[in-house]
MARLOVEX-648258 format. One record per atom (N, C-alpha, C, O): x, y, z. Coordinates in pm, whole numbers, plus 50000, padded with zeros to 5 digits. Each point is the difference from the previous one (the first is absolute). Layout:
! MARLOVEX-648258
XYZ ...
END
This chain:
! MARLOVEX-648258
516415241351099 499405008449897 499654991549878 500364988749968 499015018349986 499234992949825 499915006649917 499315010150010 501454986649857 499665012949889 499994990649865 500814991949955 497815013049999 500084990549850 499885009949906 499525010150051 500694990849850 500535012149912 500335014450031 501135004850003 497665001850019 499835011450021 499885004550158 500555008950065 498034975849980 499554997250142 500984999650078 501064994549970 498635013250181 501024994650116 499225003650105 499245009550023 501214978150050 499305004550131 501124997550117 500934992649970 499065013450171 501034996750075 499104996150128 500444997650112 498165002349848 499204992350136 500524986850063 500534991849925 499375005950192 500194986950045 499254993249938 498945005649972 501214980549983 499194989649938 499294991650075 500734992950069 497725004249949 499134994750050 499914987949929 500094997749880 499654992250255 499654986149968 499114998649906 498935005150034 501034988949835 499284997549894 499935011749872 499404999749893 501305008350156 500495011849905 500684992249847 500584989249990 499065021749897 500444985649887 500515015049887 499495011050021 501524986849866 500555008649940 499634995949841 500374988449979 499195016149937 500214994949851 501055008149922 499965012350004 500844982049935 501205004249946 499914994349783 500704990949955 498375016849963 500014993149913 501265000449909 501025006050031 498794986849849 501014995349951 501145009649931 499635003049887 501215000850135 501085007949908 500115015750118 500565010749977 498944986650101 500005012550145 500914995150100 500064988350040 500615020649996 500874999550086 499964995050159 498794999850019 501624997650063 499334992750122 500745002650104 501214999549980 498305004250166 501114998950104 499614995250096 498805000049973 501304993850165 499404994950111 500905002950065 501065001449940 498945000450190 501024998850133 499095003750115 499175009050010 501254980350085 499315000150100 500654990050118 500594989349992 498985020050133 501484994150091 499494991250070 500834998850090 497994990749939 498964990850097 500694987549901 500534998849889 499124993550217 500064984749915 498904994349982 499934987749994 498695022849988 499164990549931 500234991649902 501064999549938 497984993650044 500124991549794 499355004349893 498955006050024 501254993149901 499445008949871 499724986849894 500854991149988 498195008749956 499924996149872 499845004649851 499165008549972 501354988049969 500225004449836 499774993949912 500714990549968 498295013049971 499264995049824 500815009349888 500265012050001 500034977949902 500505007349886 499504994549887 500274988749958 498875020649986 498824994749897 500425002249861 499985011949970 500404980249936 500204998649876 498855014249912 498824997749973 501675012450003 499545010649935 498924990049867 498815001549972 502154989449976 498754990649870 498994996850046 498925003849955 501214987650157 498544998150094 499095003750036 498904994549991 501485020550084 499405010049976 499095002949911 498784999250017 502135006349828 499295003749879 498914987249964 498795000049976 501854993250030 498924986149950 498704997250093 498954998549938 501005000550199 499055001950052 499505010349981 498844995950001 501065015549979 499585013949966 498924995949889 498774999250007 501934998949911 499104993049851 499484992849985 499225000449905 500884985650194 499274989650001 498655005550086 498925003649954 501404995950151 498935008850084 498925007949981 498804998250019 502055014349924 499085012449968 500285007749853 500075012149982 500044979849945 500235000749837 500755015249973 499805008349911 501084991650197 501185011849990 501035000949902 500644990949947 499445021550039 501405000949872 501165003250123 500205010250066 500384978449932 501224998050121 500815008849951 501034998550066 499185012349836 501125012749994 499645010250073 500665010350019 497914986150038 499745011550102 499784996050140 499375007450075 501094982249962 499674992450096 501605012550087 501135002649958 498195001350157 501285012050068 499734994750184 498975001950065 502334991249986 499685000650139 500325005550040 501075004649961 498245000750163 500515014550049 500694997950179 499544992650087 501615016149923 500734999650100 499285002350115 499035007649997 501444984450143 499304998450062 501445002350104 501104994650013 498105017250054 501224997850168 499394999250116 499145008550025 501124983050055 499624994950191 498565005749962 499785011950019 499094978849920 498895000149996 499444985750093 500804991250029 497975008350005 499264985450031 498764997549947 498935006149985 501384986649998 498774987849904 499674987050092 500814990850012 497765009150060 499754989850084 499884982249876 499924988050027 500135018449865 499724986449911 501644997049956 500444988949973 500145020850027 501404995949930 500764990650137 500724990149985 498975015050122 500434998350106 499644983950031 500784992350057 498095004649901 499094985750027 500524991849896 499874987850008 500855019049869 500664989249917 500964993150011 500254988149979 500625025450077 501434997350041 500344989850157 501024994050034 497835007250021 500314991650105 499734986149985 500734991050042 497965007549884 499884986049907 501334994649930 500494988850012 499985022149911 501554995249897 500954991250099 500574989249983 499375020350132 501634999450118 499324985250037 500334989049954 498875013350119 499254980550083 500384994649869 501114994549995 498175005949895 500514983849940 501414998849986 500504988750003 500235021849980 501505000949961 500524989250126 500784990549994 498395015850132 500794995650127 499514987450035 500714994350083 498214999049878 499744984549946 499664993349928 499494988950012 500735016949907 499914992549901 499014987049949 500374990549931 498865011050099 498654991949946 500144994649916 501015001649932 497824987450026 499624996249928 499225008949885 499075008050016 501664987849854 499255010649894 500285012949957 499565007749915 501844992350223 500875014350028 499985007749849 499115008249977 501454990049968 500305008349829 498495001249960 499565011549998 499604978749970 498255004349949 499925010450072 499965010049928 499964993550236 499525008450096 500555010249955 499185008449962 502294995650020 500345010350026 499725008449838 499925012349998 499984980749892 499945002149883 498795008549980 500035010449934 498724984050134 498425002250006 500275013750123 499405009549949 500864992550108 500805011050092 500155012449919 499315010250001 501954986249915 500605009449954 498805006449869 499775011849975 499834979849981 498875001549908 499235012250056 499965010549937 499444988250181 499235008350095 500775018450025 499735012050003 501384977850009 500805012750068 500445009149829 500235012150004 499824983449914 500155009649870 498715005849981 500035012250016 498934983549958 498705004350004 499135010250072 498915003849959 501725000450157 500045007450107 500855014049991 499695011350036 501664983149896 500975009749983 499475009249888 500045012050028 499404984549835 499404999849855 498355012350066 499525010549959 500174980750147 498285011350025 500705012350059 499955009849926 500644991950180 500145006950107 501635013650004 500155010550061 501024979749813 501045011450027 500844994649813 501014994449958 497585012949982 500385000849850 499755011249954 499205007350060 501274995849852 499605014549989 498765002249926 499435010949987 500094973949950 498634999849923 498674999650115 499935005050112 499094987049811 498784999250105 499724983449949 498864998749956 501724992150042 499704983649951 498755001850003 499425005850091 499894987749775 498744992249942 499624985950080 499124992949952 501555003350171 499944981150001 498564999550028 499315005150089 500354985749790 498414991350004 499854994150154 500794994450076 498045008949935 499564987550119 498894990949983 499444996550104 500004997449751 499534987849977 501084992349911 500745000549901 498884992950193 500984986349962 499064988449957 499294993850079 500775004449799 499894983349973 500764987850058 500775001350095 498994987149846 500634989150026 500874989149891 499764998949880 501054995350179 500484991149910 499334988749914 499634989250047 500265014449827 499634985649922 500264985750061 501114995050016 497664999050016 500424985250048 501034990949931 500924994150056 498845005949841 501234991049974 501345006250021 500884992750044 499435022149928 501205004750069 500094997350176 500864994450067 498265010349959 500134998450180 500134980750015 500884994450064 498234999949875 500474987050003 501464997149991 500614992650077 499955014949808 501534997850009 500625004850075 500994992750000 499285018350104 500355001150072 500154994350127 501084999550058 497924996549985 499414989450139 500574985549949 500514995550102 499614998149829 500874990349922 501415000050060 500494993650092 500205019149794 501205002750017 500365002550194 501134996950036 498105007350051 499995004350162 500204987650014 501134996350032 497744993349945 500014988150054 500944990549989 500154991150083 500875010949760 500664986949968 501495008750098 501064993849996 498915017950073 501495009250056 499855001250115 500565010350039 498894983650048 499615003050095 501214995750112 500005003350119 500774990749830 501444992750134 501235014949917 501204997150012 498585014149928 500875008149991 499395013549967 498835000849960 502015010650057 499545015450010 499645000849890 500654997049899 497975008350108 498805005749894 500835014449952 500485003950106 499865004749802 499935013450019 498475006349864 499544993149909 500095020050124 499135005049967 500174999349800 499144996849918 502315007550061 500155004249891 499624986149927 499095000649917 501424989250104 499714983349956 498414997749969 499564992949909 499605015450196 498424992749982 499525008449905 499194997149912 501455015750113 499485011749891 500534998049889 499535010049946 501244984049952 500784994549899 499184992249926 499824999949878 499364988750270 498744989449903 499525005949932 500034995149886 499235018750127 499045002549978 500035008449907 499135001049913 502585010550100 499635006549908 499795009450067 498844996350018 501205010550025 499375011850080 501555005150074 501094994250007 498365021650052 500785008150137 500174990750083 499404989649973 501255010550127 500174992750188 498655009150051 499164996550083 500905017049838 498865010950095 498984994250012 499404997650104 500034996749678 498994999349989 499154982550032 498824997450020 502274994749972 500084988950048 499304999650174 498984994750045 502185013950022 499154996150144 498665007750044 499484998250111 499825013649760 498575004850029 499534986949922 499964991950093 499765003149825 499504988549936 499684985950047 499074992649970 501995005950113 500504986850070 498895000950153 499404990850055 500655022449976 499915003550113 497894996250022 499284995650090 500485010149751 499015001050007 499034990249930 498795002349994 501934984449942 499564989749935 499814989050167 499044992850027 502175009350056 500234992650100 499515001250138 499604990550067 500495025349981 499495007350104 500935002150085 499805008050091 501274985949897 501485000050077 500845005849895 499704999849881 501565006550174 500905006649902 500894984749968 499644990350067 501365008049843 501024988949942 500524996650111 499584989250040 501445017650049 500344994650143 499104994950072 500044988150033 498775022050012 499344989450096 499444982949954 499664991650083 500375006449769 499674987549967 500674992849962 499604989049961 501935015250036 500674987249994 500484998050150 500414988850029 499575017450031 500124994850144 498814993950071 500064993150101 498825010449832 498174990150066 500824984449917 500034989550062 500535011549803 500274985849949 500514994650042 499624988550023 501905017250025 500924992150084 499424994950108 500354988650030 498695017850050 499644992950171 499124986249927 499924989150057 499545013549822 498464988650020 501284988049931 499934988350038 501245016249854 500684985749953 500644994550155 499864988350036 500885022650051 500484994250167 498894993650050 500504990150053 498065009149968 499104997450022 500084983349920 500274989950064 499575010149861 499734988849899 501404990850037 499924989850070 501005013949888 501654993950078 499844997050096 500674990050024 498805013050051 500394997850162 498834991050006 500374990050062 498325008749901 498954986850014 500744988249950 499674988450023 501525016049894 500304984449910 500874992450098 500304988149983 500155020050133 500994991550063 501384995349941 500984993850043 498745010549869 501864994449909 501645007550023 501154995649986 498255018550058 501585008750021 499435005350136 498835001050037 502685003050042 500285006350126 499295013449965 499555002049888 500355008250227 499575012649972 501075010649892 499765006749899 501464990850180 500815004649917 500444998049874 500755008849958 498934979349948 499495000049899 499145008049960 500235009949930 498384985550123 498815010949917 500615011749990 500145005549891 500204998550202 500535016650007 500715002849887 499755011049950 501354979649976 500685000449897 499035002049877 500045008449911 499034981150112 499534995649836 498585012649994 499265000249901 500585007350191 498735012749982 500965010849971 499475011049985 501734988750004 500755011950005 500325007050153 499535011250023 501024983950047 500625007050134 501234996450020 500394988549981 500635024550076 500924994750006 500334993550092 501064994249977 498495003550133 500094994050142 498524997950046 498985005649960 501224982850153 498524998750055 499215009550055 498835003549984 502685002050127 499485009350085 499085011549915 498905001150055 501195005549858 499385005849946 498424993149911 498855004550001 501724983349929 498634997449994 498714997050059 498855001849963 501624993650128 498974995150186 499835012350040 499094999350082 501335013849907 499575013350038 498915008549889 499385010250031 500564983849855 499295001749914 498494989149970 498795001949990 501784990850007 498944988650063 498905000250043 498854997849962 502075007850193 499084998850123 498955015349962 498905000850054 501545009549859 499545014550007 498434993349900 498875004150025 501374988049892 499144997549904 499004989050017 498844998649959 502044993150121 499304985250008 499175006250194 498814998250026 501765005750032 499744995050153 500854997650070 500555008350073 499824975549916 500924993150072 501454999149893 500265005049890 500184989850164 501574998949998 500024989849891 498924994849973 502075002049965 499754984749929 499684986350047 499264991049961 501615010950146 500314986450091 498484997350117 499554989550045 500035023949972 498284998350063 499444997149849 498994993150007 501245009149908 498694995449814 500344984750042 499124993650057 501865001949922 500854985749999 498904993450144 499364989949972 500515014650139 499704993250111 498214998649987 499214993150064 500605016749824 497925004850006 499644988649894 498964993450010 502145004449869 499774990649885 499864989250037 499804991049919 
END
């Protein structure tokens, strides 16, 4: 059964079935399967602040509304994105899931608020010399984890408004381009002949080879050790 304040339901729970429980409401779950469940717990400030950054909301009216054994084919597509990286953890893992969650508040804010969100959909771009500083700062960090809040800090800006800006000065979102950087510096490393693979893997930011040669190969083609044999 499921009961969030007032809500209850005693339906069996369907695969991808999802509950919202907002903040200061009461909550119950029980359920006798050993499926797996995943759980987001979203900072109510975050919330308000994206609200306002976003859609120039007065966050005292920002109201989420209870949600029991509903489905959402997009909430559903987030959460399975969240669980995979959780369960390997990638390269860029924290940027990814950050730019994720970004998505996944934004979604929550259109669709189960009690308002109707304003969010703009022209987007400008970043000032070159700011975006210059950013691509700088990517480039000189590239052997350790990028996170979103760090690039958005250069600039001054949201993480929100940072990755529409970034997204659209660049054509790739912040993750996908510091991971295009990392393959072309592995690229460049690996022509010099000076370190093992498992090095490079270190100095692009990976924690192991095995994972970077699986990333590699997704971006480059071949493997490292086929780049190494074509050079």
């Amino acid at each position: 059964m499921t009961r969030i304040g007032e809500q209850e339901s005693e339906k069996p729970q369907a695969k991808g079935d999802f509950w919202i429980c907002p903040a200061g409401v009461s909550g119950l779950w029980a359920w006798e399967s050993s499926d797996e469940s995943l759980m987001f717990v979203i900072d109510p400030l975050l919330l308000c602040t994206t609200a306002e950054e976003v859609g120039g909301l007065d966050a005292s009216k920002v109201e989420m509304l209870s949600t029991v054994s509903a489905y959402d084919p997009q909430i559903e597509a987030i959460a399975r994105l969240v669980q995979t990286e959780f369960n390997t953890a990638g390269v860029g893992g924290q940027l990814y899931v950050e730019s994720l969650m970004q998505v996944f508040i934004i979604h929550l804010l259109r669709q189960y608020c009690t308002f109707e969100p304003k969010i703009q959909h022209d987007v400008g771009k970043l000032p070159t010399p700011r975006l210059q500083q950013v691509l700088d700062y990517i480039h000189s960090y590239l052997d350790r984890p990028l996170h979103l809040a760090e690039l958005a800090e250069i600039v001054g800006i949201s993480q929100y408004h940072f990755c529409r800006l970034f997204k659209q000065s660049m054509g790739v979102s912040p993750y996908q381009y510091v991971l295009q950087q990392r393959m072309e510096k592995a690229k460049e490393l690996l022509q010099q002949r000076k370190y093992a693979i498992a090095e490079i893997a270190l100095l692009v930011g990976f924690a192991d080879q095995s994972r970077f040669t699986r990333h590699f190969r997704k971006y480059i083609g071949v493997t490292p050790r086929m780049f190494l044999e074509k050079t």
